[in-house]
Structures are given as C-alpha cells and as structure tokens.
PDB file of N, CA, C and O in Angstrom:
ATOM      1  N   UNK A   1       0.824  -1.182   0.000  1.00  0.00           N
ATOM      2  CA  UNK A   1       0.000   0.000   0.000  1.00  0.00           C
ATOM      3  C   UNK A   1       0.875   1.255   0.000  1.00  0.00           C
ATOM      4  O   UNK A   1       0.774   2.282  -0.671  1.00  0.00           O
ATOM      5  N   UNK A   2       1.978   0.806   1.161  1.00  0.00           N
ATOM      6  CA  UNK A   2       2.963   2.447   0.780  1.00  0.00           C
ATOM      7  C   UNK A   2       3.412   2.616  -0.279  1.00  0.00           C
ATOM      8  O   UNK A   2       3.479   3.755  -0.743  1.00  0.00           O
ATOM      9  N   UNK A   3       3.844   1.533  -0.961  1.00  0.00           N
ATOM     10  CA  UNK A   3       4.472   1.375  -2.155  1.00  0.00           C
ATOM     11  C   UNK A   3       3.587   2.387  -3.645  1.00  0.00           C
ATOM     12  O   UNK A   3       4.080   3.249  -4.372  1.00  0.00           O
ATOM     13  N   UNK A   4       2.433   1.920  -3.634  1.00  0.00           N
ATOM     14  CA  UNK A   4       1.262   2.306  -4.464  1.00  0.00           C
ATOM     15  C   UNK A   4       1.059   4.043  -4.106  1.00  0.00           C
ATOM     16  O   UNK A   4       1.010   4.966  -4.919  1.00  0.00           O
ATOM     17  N   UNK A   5       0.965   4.101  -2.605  1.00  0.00           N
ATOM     18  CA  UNK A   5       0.803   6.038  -2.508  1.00  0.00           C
ATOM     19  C   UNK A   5       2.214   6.564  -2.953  1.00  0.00           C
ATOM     20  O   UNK A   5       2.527   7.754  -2.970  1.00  0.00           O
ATOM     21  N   UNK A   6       3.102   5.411  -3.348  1.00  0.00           N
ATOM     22  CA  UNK A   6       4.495   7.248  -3.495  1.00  0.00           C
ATOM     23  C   UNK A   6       4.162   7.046  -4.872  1.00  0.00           C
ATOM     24  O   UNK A   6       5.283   7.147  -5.371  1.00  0.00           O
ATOM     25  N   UNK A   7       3.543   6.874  -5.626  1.00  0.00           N
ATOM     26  CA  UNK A   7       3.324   7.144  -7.099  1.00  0.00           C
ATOM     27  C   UNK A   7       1.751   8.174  -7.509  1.00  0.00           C
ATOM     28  O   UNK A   7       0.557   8.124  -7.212  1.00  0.00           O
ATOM     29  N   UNK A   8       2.701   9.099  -8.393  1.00  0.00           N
ATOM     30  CA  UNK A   8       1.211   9.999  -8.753  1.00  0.00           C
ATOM     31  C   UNK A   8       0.412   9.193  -8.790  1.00  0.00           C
ATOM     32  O   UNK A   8       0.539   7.969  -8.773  1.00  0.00           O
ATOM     33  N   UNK A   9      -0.878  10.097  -8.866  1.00  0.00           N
ATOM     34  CA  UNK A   9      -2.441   9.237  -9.480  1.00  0.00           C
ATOM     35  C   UNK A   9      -2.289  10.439 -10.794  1.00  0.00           C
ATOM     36  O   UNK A   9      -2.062  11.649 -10.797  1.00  0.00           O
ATOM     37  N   UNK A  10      -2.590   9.220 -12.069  1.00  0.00           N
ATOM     38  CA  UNK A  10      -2.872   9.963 -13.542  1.00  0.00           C
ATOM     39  C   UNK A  10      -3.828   9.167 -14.180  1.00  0.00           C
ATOM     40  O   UNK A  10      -4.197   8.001 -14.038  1.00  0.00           O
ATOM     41  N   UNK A  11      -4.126  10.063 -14.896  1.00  0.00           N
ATOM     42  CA  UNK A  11      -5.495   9.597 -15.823  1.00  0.00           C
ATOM     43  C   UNK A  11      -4.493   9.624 -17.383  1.00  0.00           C
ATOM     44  O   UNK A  11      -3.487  10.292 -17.619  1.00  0.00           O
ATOM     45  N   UNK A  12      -5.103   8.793 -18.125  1.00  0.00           N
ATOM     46  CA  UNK A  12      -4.769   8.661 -19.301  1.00  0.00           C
ATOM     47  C   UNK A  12      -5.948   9.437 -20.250  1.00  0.00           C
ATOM     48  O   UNK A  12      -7.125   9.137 -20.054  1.00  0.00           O
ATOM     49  N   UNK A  13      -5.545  10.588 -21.433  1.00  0.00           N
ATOM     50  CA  UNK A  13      -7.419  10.767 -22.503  1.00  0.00           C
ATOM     51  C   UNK A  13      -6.466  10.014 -23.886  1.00  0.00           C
ATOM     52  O   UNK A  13      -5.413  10.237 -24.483  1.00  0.00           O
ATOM     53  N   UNK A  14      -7.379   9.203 -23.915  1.00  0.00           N
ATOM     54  CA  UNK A  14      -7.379   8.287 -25.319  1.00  0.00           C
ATOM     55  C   UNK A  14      -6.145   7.591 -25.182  1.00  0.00           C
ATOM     56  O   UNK A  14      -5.286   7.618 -26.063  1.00  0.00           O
ATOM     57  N   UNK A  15      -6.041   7.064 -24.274  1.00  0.00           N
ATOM     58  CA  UNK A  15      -4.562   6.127 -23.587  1.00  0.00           C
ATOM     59  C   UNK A  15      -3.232   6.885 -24.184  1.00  0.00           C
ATOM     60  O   UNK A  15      -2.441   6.018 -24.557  1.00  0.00           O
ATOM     61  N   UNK A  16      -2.775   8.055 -24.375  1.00  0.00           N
ATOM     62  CA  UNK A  16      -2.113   8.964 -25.372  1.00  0.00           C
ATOM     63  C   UNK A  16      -1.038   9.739 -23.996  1.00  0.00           C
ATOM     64  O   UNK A  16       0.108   9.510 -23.609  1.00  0.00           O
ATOM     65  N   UNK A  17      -1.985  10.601 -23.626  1.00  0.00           N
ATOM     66  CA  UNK A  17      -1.806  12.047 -22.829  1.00  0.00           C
ATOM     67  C   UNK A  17      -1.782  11.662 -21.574  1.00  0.00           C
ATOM     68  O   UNK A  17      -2.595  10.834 -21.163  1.00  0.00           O
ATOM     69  N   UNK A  18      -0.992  12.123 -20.909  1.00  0.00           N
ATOM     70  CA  UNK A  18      -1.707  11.421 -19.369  1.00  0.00           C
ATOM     71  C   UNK A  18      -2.392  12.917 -18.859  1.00  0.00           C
ATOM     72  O   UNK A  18      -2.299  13.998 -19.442  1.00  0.00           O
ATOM     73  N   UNK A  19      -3.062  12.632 -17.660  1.00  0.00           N
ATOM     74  CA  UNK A  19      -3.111  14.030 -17.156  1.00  0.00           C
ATOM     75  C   UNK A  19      -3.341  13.932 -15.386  1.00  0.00           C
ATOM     76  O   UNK A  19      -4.158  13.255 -14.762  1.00  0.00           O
ATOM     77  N   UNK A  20      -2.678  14.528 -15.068  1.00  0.00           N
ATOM     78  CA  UNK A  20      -2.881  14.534 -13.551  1.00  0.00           C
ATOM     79  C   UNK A  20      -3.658  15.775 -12.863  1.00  0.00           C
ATOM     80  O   UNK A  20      -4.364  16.567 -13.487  1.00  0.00           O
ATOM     81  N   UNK A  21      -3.428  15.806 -11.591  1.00  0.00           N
ATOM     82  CA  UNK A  21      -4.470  16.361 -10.567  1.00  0.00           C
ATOM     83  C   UNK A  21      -4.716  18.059 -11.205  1.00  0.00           C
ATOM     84  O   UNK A  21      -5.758  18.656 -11.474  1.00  0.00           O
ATOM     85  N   UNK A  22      -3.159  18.515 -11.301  1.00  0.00           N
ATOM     86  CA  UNK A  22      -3.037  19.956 -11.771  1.00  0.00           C
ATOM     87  C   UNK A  22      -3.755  20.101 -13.112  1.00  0.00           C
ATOM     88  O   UNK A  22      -4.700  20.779 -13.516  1.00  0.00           O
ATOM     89  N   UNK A  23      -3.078  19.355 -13.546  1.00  0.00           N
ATOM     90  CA  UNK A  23      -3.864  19.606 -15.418  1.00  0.00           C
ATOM     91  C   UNK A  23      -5.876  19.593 -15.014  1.00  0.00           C
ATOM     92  O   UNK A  23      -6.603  20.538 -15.321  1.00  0.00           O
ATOM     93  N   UNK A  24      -6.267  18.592 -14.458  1.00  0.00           N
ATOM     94  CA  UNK A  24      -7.527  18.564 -14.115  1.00  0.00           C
ATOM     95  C   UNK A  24      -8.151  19.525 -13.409  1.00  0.00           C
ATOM     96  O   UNK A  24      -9.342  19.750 -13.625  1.00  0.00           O
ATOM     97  N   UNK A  25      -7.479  20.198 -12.511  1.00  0.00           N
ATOM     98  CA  UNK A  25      -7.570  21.643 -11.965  1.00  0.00           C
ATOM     99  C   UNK A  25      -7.918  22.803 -12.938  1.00  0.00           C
ATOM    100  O   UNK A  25      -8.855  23.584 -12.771  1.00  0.00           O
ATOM    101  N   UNK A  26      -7.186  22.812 -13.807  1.00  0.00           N
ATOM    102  CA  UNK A  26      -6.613  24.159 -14.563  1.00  0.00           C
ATOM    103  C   UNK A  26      -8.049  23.952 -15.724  1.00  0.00           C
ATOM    104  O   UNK A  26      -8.570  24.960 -16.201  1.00  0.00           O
ATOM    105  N   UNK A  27      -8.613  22.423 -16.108  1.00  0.00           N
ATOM    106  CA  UNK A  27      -9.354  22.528 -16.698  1.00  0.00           C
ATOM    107  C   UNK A  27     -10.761  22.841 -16.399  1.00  0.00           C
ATOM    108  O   UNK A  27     -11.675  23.294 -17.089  1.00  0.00           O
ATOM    109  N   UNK A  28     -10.680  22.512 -15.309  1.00  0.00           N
ATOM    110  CA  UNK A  28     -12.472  23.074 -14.550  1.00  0.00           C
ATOM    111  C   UNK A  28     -11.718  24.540 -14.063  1.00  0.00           C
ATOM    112  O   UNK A  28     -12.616  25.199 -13.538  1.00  0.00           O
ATOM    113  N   UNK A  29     -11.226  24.838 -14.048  1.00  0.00           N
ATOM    114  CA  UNK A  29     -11.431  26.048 -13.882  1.00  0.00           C
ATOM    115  C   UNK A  29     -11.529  27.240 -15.084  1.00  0.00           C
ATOM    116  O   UNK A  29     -12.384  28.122 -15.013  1.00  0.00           O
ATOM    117  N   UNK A  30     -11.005  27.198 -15.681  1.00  0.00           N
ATOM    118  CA  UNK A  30     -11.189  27.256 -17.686  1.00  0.00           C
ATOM    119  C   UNK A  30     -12.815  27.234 -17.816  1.00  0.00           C
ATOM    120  O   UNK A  30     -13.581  28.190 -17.934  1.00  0.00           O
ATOM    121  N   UNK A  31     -13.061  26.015 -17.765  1.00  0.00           N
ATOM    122  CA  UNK A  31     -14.404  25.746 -18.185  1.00  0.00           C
ATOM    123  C   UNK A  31     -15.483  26.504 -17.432  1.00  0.00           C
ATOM    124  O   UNK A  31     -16.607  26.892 -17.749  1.00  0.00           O
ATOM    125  N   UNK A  32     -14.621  26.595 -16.125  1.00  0.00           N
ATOM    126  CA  UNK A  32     -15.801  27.636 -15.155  1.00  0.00           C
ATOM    127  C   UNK A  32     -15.808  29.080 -15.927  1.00  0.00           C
ATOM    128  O   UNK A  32     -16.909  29.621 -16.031  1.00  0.00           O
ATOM    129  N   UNK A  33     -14.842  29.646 -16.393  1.00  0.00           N
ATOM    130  CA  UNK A  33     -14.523  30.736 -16.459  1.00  0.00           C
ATOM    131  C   UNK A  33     -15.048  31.425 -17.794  1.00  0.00           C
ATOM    132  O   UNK A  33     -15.467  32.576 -17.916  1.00  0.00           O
ATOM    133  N   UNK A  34     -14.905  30.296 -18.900  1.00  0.00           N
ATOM    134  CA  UNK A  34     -15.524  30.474 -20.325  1.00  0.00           C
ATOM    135  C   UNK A  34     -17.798  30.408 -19.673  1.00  0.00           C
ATOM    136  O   UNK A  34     -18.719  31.187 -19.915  1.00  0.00           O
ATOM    137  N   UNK A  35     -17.754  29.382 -19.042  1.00  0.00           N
ATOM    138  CA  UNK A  35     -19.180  29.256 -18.888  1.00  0.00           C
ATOM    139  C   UNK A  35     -19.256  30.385 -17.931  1.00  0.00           C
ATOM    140  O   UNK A  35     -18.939  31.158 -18.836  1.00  0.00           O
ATOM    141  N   UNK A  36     -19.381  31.109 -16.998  1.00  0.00           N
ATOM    142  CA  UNK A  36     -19.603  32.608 -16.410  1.00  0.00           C
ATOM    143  C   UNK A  36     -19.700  33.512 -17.270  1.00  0.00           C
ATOM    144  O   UNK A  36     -20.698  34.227 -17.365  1.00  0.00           O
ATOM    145  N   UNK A  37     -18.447  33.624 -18.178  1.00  0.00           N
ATOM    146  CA  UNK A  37     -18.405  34.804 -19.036  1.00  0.00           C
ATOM    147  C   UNK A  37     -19.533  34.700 -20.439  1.00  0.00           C
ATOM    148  O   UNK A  37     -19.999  35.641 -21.081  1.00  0.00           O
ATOM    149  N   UNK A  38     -19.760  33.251 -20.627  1.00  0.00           N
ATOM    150  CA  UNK A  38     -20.682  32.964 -21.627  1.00  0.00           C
ATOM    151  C   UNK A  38     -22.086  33.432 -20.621  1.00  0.00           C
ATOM    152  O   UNK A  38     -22.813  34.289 -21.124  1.00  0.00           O
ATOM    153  N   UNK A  39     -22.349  33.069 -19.681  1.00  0.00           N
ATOM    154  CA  UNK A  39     -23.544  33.543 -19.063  1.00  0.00           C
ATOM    155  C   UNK A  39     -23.492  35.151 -18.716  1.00  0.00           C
ATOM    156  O   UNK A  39     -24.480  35.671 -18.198  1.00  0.00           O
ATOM    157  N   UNK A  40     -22.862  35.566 -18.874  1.00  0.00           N
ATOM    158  CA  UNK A  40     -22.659  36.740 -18.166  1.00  0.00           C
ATOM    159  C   UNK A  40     -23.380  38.121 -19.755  1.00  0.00           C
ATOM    160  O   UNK A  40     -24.101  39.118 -19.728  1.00  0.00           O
ATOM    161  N   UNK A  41     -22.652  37.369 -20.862  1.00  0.00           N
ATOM    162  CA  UNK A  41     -23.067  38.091 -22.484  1.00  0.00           C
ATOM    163  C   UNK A  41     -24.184  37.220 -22.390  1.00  0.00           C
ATOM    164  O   UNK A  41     -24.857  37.896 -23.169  1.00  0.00           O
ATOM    165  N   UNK A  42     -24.924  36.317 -22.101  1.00  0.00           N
ATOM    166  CA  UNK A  42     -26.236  36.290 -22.412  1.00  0.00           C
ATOM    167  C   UNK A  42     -26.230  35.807 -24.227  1.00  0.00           C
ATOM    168  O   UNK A  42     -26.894  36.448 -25.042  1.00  0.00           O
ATOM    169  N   UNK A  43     -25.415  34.660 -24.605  1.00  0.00           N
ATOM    170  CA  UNK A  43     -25.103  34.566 -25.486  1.00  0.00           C
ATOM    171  C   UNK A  43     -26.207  33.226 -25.772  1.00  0.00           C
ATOM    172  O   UNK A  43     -26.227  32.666 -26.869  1.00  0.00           O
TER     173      UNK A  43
END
C-alpha cells in the first residue's frame, strides 16, 4: 500500500496524454470561467 501512494495518481485521454491532478484543476477552472463569461453576455 505504501508502495502504491508514493506514485502519482494519472489519468490517461485516449490512452495517449496522461493528465494529472493539476492539469484537471486548470481545466475546470477554464471551463468555469468560459461558462460565467458565456452567461454573463447572455449569449
């Protein structure tokens, strides 16, 4: 079990890219930020 926690946790998109915790961060927050500003123009 210790063995298993000293290694990141990553996600693979399309078994290609990996992406971890930060990258997954940066993307909901993006997405928050485009969807506010899209609500915000009433588009």
């Amino acid at each position: 079990m210790m063995t298993r926690a000293s290694q990141p946790v990553t996600l693979t998109a399309g078994k290609m890219y990996p992406i971890n915790v930060e990258i997954l961060v940066g993307l909901f927050q993006f997405t928050y930020t485009i969807s506010m500003a899209l609500a915000k123009c009433k588009i």
